[in-house]
C-alpha positions as CSV (number, residue, x, y, z in Angstrom):
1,X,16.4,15.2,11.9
2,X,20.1,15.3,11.1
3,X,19.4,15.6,7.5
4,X,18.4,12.4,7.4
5,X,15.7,12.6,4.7
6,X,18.7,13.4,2.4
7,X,19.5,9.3,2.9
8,X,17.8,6.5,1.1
9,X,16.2,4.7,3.3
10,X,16.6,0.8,3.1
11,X,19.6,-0.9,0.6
12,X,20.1,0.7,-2.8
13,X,19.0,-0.4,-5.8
14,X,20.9,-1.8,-8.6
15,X,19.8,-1.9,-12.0
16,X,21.8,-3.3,-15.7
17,X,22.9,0.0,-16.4
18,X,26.3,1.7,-15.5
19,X,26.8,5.0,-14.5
20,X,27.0,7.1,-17.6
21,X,24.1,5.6,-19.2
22,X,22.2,5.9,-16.2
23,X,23.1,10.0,-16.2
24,X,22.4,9.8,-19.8
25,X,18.9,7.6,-19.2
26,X,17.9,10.4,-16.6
27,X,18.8,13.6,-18.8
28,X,17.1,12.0,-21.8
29,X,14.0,11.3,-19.9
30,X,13.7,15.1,-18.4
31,X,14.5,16.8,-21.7
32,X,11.9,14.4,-22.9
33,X,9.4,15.3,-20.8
34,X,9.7,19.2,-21.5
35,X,10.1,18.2,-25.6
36,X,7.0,16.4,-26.0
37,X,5.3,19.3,-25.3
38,X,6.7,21.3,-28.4
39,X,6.8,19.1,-31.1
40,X,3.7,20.0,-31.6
41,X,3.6,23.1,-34.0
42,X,1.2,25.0,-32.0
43,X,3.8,25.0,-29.3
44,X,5.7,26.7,-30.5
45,X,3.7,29.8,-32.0
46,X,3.4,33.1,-30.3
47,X,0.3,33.3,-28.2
48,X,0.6,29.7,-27.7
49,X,-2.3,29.2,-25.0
50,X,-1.2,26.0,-22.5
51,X,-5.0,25.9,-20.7
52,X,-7.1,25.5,-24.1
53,X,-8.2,21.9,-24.0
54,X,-6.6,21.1,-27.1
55,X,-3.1,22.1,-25.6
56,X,-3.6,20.1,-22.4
57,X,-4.9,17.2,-24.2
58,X,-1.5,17.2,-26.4
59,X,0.1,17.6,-22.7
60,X,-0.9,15.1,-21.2
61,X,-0.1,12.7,-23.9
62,X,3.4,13.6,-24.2
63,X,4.0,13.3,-20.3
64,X,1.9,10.0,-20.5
65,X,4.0,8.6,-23.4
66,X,7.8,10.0,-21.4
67,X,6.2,8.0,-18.2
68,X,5.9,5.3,-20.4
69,X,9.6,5.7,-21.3
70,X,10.0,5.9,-18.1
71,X,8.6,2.8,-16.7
72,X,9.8,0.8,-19.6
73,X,13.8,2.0,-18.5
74,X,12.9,0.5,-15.4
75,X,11.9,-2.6,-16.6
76,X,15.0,-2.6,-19.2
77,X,17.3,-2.3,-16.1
78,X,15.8,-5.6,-14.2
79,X,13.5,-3.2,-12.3
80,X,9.9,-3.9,-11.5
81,X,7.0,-1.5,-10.1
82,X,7.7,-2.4,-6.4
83,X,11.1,-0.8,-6.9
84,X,10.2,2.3,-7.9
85,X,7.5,2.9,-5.2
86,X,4.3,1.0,-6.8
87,X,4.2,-2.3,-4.9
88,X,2.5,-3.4,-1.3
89,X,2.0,-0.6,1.7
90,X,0.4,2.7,-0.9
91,X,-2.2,2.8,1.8
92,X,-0.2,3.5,4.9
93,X,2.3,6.0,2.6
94,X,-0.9,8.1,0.9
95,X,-2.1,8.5,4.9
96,X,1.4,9.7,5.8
97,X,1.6,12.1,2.9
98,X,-1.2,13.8,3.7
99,X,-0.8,14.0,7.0
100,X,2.6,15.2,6.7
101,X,1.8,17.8,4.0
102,X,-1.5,19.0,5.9
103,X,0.6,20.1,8.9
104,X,3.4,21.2,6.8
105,X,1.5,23.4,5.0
106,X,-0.8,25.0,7.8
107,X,0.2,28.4,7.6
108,X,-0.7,28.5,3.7
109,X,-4.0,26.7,4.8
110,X,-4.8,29.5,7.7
111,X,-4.1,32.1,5.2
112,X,-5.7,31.2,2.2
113,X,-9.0,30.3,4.1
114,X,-8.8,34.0,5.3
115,X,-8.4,35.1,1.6
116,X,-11.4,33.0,0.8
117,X,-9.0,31.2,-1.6
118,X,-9.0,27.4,-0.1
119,X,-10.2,25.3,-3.0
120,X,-9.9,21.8,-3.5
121,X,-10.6,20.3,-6.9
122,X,-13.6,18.2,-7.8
123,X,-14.1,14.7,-8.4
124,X,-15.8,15.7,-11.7
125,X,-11.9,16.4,-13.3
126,X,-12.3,13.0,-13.6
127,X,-14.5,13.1,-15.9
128,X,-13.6,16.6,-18.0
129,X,-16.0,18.2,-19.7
130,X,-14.8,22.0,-19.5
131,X,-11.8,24.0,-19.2
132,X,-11.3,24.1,-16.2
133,X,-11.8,20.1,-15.3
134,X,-8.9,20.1,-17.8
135,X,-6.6,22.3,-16.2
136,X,-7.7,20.7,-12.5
137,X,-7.1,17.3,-14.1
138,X,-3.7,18.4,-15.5
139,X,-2.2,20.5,-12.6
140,X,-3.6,17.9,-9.4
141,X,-4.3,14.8,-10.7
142,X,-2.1,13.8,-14.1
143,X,0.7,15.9,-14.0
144,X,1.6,14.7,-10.1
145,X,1.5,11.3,-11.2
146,X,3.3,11.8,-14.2
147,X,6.0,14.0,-13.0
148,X,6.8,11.6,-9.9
149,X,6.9,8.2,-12.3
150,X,9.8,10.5,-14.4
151,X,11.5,12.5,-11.9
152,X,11.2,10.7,-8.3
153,X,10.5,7.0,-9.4
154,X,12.9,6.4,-12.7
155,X,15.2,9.3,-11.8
156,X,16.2,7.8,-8.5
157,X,16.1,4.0,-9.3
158,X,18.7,4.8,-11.9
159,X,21.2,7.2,-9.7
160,X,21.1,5.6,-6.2
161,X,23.2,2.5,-7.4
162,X,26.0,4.8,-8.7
163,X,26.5,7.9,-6.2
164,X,26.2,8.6,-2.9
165,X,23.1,10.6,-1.7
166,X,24.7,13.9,-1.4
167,X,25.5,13.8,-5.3
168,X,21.8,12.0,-6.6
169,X,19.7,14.0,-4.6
170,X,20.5,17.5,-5.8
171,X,21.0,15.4,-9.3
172,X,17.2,14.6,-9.1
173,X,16.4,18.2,-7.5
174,X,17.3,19.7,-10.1
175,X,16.5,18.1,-13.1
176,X,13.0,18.3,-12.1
177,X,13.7,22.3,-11.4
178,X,15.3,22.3,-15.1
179,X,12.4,21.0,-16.6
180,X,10.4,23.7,-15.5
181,X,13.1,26.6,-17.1
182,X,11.3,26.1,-20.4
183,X,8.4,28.5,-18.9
184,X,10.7,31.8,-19.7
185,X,9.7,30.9,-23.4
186,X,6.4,31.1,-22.8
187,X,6.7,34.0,-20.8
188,X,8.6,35.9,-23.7
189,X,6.3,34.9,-26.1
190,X,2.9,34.4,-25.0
191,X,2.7,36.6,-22.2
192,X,4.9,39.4,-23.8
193,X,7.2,39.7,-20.4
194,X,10.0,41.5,-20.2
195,X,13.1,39.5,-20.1
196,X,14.3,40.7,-17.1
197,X,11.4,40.5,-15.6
198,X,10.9,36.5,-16.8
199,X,14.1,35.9,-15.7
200,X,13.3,36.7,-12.1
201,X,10.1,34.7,-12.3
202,X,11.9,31.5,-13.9
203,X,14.7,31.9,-11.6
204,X,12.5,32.4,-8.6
205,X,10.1,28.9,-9.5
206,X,13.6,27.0,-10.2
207,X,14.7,27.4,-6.7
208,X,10.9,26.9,-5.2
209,X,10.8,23.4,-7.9
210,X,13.7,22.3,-6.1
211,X,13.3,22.9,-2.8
212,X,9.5,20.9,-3.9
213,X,11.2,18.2,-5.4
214,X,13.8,17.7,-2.2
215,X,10.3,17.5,-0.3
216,X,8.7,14.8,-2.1
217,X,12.3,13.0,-2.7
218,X,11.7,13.1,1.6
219,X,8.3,11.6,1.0
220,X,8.7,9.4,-1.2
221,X,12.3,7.5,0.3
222,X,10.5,7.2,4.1
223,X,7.0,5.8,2.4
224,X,8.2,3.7,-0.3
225,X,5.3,4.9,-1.9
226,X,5.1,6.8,-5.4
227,X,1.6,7.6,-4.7
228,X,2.3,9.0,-1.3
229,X,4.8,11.4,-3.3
230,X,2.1,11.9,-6.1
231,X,-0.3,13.0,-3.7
232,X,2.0,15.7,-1.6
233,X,2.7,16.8,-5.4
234,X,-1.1,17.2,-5.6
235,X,-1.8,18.7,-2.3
236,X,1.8,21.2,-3.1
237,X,0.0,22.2,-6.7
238,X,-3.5,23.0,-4.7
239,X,-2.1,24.8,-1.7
240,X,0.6,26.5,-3.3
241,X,3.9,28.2,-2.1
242,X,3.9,29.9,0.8
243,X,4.0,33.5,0.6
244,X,4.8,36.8,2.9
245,X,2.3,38.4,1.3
246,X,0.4,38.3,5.6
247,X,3.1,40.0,6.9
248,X,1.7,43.5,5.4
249,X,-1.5,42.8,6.7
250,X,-3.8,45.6,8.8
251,X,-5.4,42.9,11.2
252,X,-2.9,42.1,13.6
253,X,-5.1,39.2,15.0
254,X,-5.1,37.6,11.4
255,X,-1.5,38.5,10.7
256,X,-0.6,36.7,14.6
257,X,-2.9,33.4,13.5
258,X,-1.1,32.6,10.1
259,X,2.4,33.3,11.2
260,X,1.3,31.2,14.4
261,X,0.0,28.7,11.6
262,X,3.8,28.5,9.8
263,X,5.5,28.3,13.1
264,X,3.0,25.6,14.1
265,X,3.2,23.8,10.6
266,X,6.8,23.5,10.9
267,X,7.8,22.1,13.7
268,X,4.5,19.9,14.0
269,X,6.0,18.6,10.9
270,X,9.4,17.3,11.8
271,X,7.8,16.3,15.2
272,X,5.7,14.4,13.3
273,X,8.0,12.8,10.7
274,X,10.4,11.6,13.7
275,X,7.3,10.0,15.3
276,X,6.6,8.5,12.0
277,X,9.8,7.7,10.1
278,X,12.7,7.4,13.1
């Protein structure tokens, strides 16, 4: 595809700010995000558990008040929802998405039904009345939403009117990467893991965050659609990375099928996006 999903498609958008505050706009709103999780003195204790319901609930406000932010930067800067990806068209984007994401990801599908680890959360997260509706509504339903109004929607509408894509796009990779690094705290104090070894697990998520984020920038520029991004965020948070974990695999028929399936995914996938997008 030439690297074409690297390009905004359609003209750029301007907003009232210039460049340095709109660098500023977009650091303040990532630290933010990762912040409003820690002012809250249980936080930042040792032990701190992030899946008691107490902790999510605290989450999920602080992400829903930075979105707010967020939105309300937008606004500030002359923007309105249809400029960020919230206007006419969701339909045809969401369909898109998860067709796109489906075939993309069809190896991971092929091998985690094989594991007997396929999954999909259910509609009662809506409604949360355990611990684990919490943690389904956080990790595939709020945080995906969240996450792409901060760091796809806001992010991009205030870069793409001062630098060229080859500068915004790995600006808006990685500050969604960055504002996952605040896990290694957690790690060393909750989970009592070595540094080393949290280093190579922080490390390891930044670059598989921002290889994610370059995806749903991809999905979100050729859909126009926030919710299209939102819900390859979803689908990325359910399905997971891929792994090699097959290629140690005894069953050779098993082993042949999934890496079949990546091959398959793949390409089916930028076949698919030219049919769809060029």
């Amino acid at each position: 595809l030439k690297l074409q999903f690297l390009y905004f498609i359609g003209k750029r958008r301007r907003n009232m700010y210039d460049k340095a505050t709109s660098l500023l706009l977009c650091g303040g709103l990532s630290a933010g995000f990762v912040a409003s999780m820690y002012l809250r003195k249980e936080s930042r204790q040792v032990g701190y558990d992030r899946d008691k319901i107490e902790n999510i609930k605290w989450r999920l406000g602080g992400g829903t008040a930075t979105a707010g932010c967020a939105l309300a930067v937008v606004f500030k800067g002359g923007g309105a929802l249809r400029e960020i990806g919230l206007g006419e068209g969701q339909l045809l984007g969401i369909g898109q998405s998860f067709l796109l994401t489906s075939v993309l990801f069809a190896g991971v599908i092929r091998e985690q039904i094989a594991y007997g680890l396929l999954d999909f959360p259910s509609v009662r997260a809506l409604w949360p009345t355990t611990q684990q509706d919490y943690i389904v509504l956080r990790n595939y339903i709020v945080a995906p939403i969240l996450e792409e109004i901060v760091f796809r929607g806001a992010t991009l509408y205030l870069l793409t009117p001062h630098y060229a894509p080859r500068v915004y796009v790995p600006i808006a990779a990685s500050s969604f990467a960055l504002a996952h690094v605040h896990h290694l705290y957690l790690y060393l104090t909750s989970h009592n893991t070595p540094l080393a070894q949290s280093l190579l697990i922080v490390l390891s998520n930044f670059l598989v965050h921002s290889i994610f984020s370059l995806y749903s920038i991809f999905m979100y520029t050729h859909t126009s659609s926030l919710l299209a991004a939102a819900l390859a965020h979803s689908l990325c948070n359910v399905l997971g990375a891929p792994s090699t974990y097959f290629l140690g695999l005894e069953d050779t028929s098993l082993k042949r099928q999934i890496g079949f399936g990546y091959l398959a995914g793949i390409t089916g996938f930028f076949k698919l996006a030219q049919v769809l997008f060029y």
